[in-house]
C-alpha positions as a Markdown table, in Angstrom:
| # | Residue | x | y | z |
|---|---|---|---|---|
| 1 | Unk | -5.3 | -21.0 | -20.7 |
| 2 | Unk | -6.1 | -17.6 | -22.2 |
| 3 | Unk | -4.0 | -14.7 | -23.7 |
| 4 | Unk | -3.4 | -13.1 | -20.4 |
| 5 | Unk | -2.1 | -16.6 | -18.4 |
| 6 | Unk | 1.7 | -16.2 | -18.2 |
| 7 | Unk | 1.2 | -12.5 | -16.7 |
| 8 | Unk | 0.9 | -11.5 | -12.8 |
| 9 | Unk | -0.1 | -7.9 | -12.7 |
| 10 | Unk | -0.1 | -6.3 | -9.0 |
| 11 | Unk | -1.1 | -2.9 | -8.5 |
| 12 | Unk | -1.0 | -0.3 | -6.0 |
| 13 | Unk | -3.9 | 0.7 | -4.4 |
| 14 | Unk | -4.4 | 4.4 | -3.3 |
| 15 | Unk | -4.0 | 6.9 | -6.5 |
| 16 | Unk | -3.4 | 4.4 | -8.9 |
| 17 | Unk | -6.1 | 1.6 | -8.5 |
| 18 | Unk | -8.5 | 4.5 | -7.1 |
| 19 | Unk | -9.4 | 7.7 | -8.5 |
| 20 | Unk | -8.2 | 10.7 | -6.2 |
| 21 | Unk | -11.2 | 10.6 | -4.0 |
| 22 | Unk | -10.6 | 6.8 | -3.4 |
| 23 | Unk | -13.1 | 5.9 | -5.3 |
| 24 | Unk | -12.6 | 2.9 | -7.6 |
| 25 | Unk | -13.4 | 3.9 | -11.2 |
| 26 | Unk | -15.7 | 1.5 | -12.8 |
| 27 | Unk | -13.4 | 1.1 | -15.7 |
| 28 | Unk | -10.7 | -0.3 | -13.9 |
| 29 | Unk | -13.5 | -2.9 | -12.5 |
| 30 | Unk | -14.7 | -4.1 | -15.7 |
| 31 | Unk | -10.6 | -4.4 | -17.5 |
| 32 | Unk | -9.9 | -6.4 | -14.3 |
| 33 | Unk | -12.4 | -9.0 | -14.7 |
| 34 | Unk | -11.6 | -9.0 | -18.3 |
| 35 | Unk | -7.9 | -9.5 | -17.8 |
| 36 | Unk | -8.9 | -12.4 | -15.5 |
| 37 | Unk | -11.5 | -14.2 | -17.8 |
| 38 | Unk | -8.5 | -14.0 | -20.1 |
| 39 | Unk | -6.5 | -15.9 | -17.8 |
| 40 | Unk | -4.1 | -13.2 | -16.5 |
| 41 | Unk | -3.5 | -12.9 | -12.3 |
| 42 | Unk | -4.2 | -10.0 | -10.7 |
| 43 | Unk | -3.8 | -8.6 | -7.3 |
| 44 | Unk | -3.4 | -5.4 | -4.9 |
| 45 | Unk | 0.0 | -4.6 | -4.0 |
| 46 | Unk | 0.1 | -1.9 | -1.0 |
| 47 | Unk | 0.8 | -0.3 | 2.2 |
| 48 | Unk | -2.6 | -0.7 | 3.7 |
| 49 | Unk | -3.6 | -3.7 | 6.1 |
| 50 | Unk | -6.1 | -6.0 | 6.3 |
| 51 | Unk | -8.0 | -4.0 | 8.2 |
| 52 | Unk | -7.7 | -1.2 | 5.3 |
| 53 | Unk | -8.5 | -3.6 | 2.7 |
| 54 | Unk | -12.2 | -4.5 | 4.4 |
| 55 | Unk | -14.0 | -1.9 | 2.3 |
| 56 | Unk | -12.6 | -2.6 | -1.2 |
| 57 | Unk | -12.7 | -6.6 | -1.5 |
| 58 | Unk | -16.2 | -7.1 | -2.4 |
| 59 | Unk | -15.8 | -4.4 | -5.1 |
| 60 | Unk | -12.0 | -5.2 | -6.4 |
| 61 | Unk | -12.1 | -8.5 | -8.4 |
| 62 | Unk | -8.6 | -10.5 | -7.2 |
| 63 | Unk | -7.6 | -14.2 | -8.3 |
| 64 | Unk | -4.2 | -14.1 | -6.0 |
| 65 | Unk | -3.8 | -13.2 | -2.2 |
| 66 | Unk | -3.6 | -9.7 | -1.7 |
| 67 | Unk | 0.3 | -8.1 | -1.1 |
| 68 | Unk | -0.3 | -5.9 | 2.3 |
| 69 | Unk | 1.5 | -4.0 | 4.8 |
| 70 | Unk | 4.5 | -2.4 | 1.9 |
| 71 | Unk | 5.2 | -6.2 | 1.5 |
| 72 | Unk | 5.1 | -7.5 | 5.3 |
| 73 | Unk | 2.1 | -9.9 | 4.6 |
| 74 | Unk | 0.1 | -11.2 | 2.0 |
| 75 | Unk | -4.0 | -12.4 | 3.1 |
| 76 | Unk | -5.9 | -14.6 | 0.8 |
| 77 | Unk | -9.3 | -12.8 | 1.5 |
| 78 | Unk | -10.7 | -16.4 | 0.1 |
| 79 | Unk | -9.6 | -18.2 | 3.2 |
| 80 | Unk | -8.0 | -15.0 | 5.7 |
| 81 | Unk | -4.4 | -17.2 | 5.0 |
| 82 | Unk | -2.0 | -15.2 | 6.3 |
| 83 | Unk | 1.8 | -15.6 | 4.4 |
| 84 | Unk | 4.8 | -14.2 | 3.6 |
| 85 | Unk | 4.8 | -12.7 | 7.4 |
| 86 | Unk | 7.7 | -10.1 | 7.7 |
| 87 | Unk | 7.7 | -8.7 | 11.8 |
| 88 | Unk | 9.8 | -6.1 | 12.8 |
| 89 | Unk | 12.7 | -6.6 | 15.1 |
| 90 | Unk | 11.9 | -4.6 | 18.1 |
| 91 | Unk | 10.0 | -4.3 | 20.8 |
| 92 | Unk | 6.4 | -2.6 | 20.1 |
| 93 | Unk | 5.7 | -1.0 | 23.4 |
| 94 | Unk | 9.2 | 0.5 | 23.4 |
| 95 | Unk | 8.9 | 2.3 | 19.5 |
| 96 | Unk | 5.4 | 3.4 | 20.4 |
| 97 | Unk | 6.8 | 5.0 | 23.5 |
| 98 | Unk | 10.2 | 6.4 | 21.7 |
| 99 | Unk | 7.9 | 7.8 | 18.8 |
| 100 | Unk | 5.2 | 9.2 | 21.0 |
| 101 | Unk | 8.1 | 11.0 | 22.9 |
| 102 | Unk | 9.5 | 12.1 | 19.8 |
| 103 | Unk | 6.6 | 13.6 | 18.1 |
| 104 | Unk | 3.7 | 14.5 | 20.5 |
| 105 | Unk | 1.9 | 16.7 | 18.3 |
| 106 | Unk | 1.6 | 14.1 | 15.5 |
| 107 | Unk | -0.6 | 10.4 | 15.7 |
| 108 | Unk | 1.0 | 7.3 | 16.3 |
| 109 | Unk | -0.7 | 3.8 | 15.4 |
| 110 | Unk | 0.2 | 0.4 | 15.1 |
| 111 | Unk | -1.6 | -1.6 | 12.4 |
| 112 | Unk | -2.5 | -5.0 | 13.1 |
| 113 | Unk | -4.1 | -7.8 | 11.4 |
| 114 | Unk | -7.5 | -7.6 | 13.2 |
| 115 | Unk | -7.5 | -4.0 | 14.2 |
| 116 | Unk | -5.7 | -0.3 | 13.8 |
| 117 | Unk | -4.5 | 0.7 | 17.7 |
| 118 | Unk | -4.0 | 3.9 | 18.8 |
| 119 | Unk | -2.7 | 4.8 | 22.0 |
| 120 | Unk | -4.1 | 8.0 | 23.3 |
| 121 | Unk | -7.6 | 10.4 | 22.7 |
| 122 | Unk | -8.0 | 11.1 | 19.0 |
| 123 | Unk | -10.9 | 11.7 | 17.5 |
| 124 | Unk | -10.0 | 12.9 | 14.0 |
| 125 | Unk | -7.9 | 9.1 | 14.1 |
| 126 | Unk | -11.3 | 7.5 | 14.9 |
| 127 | Unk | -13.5 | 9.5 | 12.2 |
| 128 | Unk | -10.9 | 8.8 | 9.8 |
| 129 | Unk | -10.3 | 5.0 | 10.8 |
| 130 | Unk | -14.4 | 5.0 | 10.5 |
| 131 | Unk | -14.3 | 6.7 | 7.1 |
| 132 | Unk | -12.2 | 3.6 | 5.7 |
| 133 | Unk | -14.2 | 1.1 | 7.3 |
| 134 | Unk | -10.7 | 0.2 | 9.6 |
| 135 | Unk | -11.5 | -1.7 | 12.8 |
| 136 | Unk | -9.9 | 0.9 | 15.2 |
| 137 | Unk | -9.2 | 0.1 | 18.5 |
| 138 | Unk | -7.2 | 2.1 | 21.9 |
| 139 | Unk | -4.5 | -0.2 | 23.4 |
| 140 | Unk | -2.6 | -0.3 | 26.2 |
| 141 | Unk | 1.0 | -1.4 | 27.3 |
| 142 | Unk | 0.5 | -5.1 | 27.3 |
| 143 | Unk | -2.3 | -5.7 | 25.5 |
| 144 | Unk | -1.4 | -8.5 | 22.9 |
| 145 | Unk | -2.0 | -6.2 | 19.2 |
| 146 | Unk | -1.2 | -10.0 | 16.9 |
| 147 | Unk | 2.2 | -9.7 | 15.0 |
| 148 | Unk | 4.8 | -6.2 | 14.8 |
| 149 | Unk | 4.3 | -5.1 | 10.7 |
| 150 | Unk | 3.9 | -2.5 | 10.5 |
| 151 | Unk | 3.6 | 1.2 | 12.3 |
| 152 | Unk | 3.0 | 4.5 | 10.7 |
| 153 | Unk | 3.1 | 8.3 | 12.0 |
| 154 | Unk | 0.8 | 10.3 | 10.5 |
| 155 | Unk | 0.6 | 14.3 | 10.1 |
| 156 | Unk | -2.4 | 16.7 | 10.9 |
| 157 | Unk | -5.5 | 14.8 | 10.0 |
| 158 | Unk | -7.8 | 17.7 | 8.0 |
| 159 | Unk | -10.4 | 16.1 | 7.3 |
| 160 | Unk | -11.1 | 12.0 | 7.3 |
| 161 | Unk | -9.8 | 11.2 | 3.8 |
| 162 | Unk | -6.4 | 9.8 | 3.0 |
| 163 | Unk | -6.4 | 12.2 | -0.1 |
| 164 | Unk | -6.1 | 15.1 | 3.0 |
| 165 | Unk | -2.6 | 13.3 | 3.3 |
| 166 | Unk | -1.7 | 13.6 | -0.1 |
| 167 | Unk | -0.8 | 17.7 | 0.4 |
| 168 | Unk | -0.2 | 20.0 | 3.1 |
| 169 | Unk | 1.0 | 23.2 | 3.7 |
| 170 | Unk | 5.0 | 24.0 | 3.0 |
| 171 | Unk | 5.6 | 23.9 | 6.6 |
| 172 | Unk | 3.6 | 21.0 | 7.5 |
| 173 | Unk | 5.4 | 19.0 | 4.6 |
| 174 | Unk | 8.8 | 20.6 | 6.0 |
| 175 | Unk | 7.5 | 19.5 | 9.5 |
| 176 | Unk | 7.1 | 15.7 | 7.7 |
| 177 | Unk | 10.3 | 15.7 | 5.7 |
| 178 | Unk | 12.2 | 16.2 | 9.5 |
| 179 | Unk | 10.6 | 14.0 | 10.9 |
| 180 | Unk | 11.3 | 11.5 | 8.4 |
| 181 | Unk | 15.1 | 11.9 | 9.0 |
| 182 | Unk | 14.7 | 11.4 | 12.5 |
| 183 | Unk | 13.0 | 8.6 | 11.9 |
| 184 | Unk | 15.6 | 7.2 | 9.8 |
| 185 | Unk | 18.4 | 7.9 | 12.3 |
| 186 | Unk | 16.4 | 6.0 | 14.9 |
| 187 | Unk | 15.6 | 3.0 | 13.1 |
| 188 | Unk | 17.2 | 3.0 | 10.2 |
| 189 | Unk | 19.4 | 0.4 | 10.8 |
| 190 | Unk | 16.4 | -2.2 | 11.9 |
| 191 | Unk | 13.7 | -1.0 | 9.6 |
| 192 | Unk | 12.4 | -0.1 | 6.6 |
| 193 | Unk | 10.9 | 3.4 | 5.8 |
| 194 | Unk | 8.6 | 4.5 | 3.2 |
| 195 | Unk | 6.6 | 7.4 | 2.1 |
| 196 | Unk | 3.2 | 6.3 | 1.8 |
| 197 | Unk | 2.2 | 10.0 | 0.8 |
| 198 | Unk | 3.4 | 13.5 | 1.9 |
| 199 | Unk | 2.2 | 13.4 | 5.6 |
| 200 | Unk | 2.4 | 9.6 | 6.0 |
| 201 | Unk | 5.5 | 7.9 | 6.9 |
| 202 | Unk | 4.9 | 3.7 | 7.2 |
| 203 | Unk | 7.4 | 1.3 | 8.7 |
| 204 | Unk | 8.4 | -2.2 | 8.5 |
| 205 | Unk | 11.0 | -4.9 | 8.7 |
| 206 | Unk | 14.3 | -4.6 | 7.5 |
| 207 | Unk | 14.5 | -5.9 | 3.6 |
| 208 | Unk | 10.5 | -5.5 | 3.1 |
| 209 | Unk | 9.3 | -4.2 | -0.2 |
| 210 | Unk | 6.7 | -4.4 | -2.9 |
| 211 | Unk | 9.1 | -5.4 | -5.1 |
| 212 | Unk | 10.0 | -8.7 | -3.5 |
| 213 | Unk | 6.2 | -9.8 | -2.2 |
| 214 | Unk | 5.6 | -9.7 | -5.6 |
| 215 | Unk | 8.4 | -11.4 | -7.1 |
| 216 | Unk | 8.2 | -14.2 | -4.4 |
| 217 | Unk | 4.0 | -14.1 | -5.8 |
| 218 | Unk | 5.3 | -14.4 | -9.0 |
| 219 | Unk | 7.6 | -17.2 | -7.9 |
| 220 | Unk | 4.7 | -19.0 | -6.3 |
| 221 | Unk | 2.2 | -18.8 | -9.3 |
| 222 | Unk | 4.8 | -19.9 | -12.0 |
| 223 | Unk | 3.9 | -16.7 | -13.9 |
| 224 | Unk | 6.6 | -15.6 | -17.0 |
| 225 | Unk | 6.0 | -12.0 | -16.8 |
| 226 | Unk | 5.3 | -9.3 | -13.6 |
| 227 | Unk | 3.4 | -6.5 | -14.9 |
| 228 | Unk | 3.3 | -3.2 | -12.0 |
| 229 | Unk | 1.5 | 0.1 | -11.6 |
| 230 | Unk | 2.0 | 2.6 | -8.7 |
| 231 | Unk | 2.1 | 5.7 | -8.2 |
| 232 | Unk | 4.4 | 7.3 | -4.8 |
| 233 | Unk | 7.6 | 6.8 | -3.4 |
| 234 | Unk | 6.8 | 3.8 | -1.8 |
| 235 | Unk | 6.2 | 2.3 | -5.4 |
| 236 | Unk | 9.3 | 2.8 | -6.8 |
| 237 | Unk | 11.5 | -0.2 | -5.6 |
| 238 | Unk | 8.4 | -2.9 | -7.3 |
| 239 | Unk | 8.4 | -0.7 | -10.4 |
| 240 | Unk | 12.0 | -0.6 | -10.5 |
| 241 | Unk | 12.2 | -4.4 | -10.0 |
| 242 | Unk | 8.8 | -5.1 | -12.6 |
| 243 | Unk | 9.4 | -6.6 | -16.3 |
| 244 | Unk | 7.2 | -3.8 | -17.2 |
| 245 | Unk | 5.9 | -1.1 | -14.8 |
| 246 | Unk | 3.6 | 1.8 | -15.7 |
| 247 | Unk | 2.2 | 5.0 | -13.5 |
| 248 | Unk | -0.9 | 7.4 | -13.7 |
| 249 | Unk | -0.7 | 10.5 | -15.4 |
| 250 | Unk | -1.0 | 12.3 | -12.7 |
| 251 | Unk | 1.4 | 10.7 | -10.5 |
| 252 | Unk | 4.9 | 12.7 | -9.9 |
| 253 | Unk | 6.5 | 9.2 | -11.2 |
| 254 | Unk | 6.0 | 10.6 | -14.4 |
| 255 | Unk | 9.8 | 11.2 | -15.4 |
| 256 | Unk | 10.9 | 7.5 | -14.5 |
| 257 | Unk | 8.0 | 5.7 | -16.0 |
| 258 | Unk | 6.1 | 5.1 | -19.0 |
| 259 | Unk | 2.6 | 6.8 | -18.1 |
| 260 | Unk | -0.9 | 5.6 | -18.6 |
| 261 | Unk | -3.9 | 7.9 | -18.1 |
| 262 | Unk | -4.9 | 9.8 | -15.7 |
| 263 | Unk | -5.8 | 7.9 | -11.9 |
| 264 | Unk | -9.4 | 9.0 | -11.6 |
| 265 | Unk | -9.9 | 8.1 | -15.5 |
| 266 | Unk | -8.7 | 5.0 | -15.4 |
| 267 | Unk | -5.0 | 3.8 | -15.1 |
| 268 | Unk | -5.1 | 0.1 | -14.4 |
| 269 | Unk | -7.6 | -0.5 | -17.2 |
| 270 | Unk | -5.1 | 1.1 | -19.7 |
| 271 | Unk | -2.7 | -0.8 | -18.4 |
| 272 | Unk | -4.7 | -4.1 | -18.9 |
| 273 | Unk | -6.4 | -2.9 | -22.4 |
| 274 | Unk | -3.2 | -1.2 | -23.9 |
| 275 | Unk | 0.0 | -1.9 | -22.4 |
| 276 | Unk | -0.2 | -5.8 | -21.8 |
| 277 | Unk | -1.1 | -6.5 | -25.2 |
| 278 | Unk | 1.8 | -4.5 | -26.2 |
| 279 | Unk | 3.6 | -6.5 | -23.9 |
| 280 | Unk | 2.9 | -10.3 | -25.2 |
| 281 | Unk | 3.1 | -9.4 | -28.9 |
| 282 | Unk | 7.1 | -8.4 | -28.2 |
| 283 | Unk | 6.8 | -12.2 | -26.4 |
């Protein structure tokens, strides 16, 4: 037992566990390992996949499985246990098709457990697959991509960073905002639709969220309190649901939640250093 054991503390990953360049400040490293000496449980809670999550597990300290896919899956990178699987209800081939159709000047993909697929020539997709050490992969109608989490449609890659996706010109975040309403209207009813950043759109089963992957971790550990941090729209339902949720200064979440400091400076070890022990003295 230590003075951090009744709290499960998932985080978000882009822009709130990493510093604007997607780099992982060393602070945060050091305030995790801490909070777990201490006895506290902390994991990743975010829209990438396992394929995403290749580059950041033997530098991100975690002591639960990792909350993937906007809550379609969590991986215990310990054993590569797969859990909490959530598939969407429809047939792949036929959505990549329909979206393809749709938007032909954007980039479709399906993201898999052993691979990212893409379904035409892309070369800016490939360099910025390679960038974030993503298995990437070009698939075919029939080939067998594992399990239906999770597909995204992505804007005008500008370089091979996912902080290129964070902004965008007015009309290319115009451009994003209609094609997020026609996504809605086509699979609304069957899916769920989130924000990832400006010029990413990700979706997923019906009923998936952060919020309950980590309330059904928090159910599964026995733990008393859930502590979250995030920073986009895609955040907002687990920080909503949270006993206690906190953002980056620099996130636009600003207005609904308290505010730690600054991404790139730090925001999960402020979290862990200030807020928590806040939190268990009103225990």
């Amino acid at each position: 037992m230590g003075i951090f054991s009744d709290v499960l503390f998932t985080a978000d990953f882009d822009r709130t566990l990493t510093a604007p360049d997607s780099s992982v400040p060393q602070r945060n490293i050091e305030a995790i390992r801490y909070f777990m000496e201490n006895g506290g449980t902390f994991t990743v809670n975010t829209g990438r996949s396992v394929p995403m999550t290749r580059f950041f597990r033997d530098i991100v300290p975690v002591n639960a499985p990792l909350l993937l896919y906007n809550g379609s899956a969590a991986y215990d990178p310990r054993t590569g246990a797969l859990s909490q699987l959530h598939t969407i209800n429809l047939d792949m081939w036929d959505t990549v098709r329909t979206c393809m159709a749709l938007f032909p000047d954007l980039t479709v993909e399906v993201q898999g457990i052993e691979a990212h697929y893409r379904f035409t020539e892309n070369p800016a997709w490939d360099a910025f697959s390679r960038r974030n050490q993503c298995e990437a992969r070009f698939a075919k109608p029939g080939d067998d991509l594992g399990p239906f989490l999770k597909f995204t449609v992505y804007g005008a890659f500008h370089d091979d960073t996912v902080a290129s996706l964070f902004s965008g010109t007015p009309e290319e975040m115009e451009r994003m905002d209609g094609v997020f309403a026609a996504l809605t209207e086509k699979f609304g009813k069957t899916c769920e639709l989130f924000r990832a950043a400006p010029r990413i759109i990700d979706i997923h089963a019906k009923g998936v969220s952060k919020a309950k992957s980590a309330r059904e971790l928090q159910r599964q550990l026995g733990k008393k309190i859930l502590v979250c941090a995030g920073d986009a729209e895609n955040d907002i339902l687990m920080m909503q649901d949270a006993d206690y949720a906190f953002c980056p200064a620099d996130s636009y979440l600003t207005s609904r939640f308290p505010a730690v400091c600054p991404c790139g400076e730090g925001a999960v070890a402020d979290v862990i250093y200030e807020k928590i022990p806040e939190i268990l003295k009103k225990a």
